[in-house]
Each structure stands twice: as structure tokens, then as C-alpha cells.
C-alpha positions in Angstrom: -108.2 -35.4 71.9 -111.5 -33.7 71.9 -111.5 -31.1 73.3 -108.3 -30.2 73.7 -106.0 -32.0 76.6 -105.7 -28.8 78.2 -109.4 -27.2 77.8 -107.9 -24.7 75.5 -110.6 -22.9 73.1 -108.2 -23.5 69.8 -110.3 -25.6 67.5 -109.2 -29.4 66.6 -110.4 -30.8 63.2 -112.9 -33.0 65.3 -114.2 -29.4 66.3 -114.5 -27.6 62.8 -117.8 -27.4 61.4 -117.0 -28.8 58.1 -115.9 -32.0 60.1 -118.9 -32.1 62.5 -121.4 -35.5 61.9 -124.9 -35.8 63.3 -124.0 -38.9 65.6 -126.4 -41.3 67.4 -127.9 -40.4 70.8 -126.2 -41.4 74.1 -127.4 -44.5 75.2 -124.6 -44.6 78.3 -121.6 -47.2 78.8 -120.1 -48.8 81.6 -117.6 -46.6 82.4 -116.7 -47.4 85.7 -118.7 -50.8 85.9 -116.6 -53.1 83.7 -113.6 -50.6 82.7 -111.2 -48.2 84.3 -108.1 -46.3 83.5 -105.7 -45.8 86.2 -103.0 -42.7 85.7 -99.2 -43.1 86.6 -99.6 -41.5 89.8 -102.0 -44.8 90.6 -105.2 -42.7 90.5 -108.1 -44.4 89.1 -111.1 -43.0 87.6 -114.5 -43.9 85.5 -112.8 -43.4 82.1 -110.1 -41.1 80.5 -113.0 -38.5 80.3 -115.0 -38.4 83.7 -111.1 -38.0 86.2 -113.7 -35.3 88.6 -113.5 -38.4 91.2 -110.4 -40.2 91.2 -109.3 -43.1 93.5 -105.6 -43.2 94.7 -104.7 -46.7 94.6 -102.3 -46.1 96.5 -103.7 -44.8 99.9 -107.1 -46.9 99.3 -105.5 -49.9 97.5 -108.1 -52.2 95.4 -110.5 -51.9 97.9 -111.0 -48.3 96.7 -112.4 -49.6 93.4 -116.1 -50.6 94.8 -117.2 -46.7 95.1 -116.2 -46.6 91.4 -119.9 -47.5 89.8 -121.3 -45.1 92.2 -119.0 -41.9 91.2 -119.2 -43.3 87.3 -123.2 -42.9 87.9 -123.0 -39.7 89.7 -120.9 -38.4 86.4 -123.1 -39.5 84.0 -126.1 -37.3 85.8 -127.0 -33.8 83.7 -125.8 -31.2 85.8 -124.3 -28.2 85.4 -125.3 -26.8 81.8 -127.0 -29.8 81.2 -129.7 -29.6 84.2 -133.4 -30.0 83.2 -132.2 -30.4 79.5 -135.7 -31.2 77.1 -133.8 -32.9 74.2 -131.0 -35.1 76.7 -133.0 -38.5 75.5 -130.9 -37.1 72.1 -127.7 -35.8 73.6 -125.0 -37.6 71.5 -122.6 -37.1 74.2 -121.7 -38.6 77.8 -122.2 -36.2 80.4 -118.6 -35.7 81.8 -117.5 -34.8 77.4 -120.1 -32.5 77.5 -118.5 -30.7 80.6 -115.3 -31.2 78.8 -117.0 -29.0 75.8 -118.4 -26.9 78.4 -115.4 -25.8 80.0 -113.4 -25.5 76.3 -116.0 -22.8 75.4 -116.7 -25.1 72.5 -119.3 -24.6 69.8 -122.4 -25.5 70.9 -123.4 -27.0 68.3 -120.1 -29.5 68.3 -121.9 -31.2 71.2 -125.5 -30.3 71.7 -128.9 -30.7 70.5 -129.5 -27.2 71.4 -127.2 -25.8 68.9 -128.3 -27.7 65.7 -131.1 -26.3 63.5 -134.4 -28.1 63.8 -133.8 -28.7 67.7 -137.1 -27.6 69.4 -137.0 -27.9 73.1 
């Protein structure tokens, strides 16, 4: 997984700079809207990315699931790090990886515009 499962700051091969590709932008998914993972402990969220906002299955039941698309569009918003961002039309990642990259301490350049050469704001 990238990063790692536990938001440690060790690098994974996906993370080295010699493995590091220049990907397409982010034009979103339906995370949330036509897909969802749900945990063993019966919590349900967007995707295996964006858990912020879980549903527990078993205290709401299925009914739970409507408020879904509204927490998967809440996560896909730029916040945090990414608020006001110039070059997000480019961002190659989803919002709720790039807090994942955030919170690892990863390079930014592994996730972000901002940290590739040529990237004017």
C-alpha cells in the first residue's frame, strides 16, 4: 500500500524517486456513489482510502448507506494542505491519498504538482 498501512515515513518502492511516473490528472471516481468497502467490524466507508467517515452497519443497518455520496463528496474537497491549491485541475491524486501522503510526511513531489520541476502556481 501507498503510503504505508500504518502512515509510517519508511519509503515503499511506489515512493522511491527512481520509481516515481508523471500520471494523469484526477478527474474524480465514484467512490462512494456506485462502490464501497465495508471492514469486518461492518463499517462502511467511500473507498479503502477515504475511512475519515465510516458507517457502522451495524447500528444504522443499510439505511446508513444514503449519507454515503454526500461524505464521499465532502472527502474529495481540497482541504487541509490542499486549500486554495492553483495547479489542483492537475493534481494526479484523490483528495483523501493526498492526506494519506500528507500525514506519512511523504515527498512532496510523490504526490504533488507543487513538488515537480516546471510547476508554476
Amino acid at each position: 500500500m501507498s503510503p504505508t498501512i500504518d502512515d509510517g515515513a519508511e519509503s515503499l518502492t511506489s515512493q522511491s524517486v527512481e520509481h516515481l511516473t508523471t500520471r494523469e490528472p484526477f478527474k474524480g471516481c465514484n467512490a462512494g456513489h456506485t462502490f464501497l468497502p465495508v471492514d469486518p467490524h461492518a463499517l462502511a466507508s467511500i473507498c479503502k482510502v477515504g475511512r475519515d467517515e465510516q458507517i457502522n452497519l451495524m447500528t444504522e443497518g443499510a439505511r446508513g448507506l444514503s449519507r454515503l455520496g454526500a461524505i464521499a463528496d465532502r472527502l474529495m474537497l481540497r482541504t487541509g494542505g490542499c486549500t486554495g491549491c492553483l495547479l489542483s485541475e492537475k493534481c494526479s491524486v484523490c483528495r483523501p491519498l493526498a492526506q494519506r501522503y500528507q500525514e506519512a510526511k511523504a515527498l512532496l513531489r510523490s504526490y504533488c504538482r507543487h513538488g515537480q520541476k516546471g510547476s508554476a502556481a
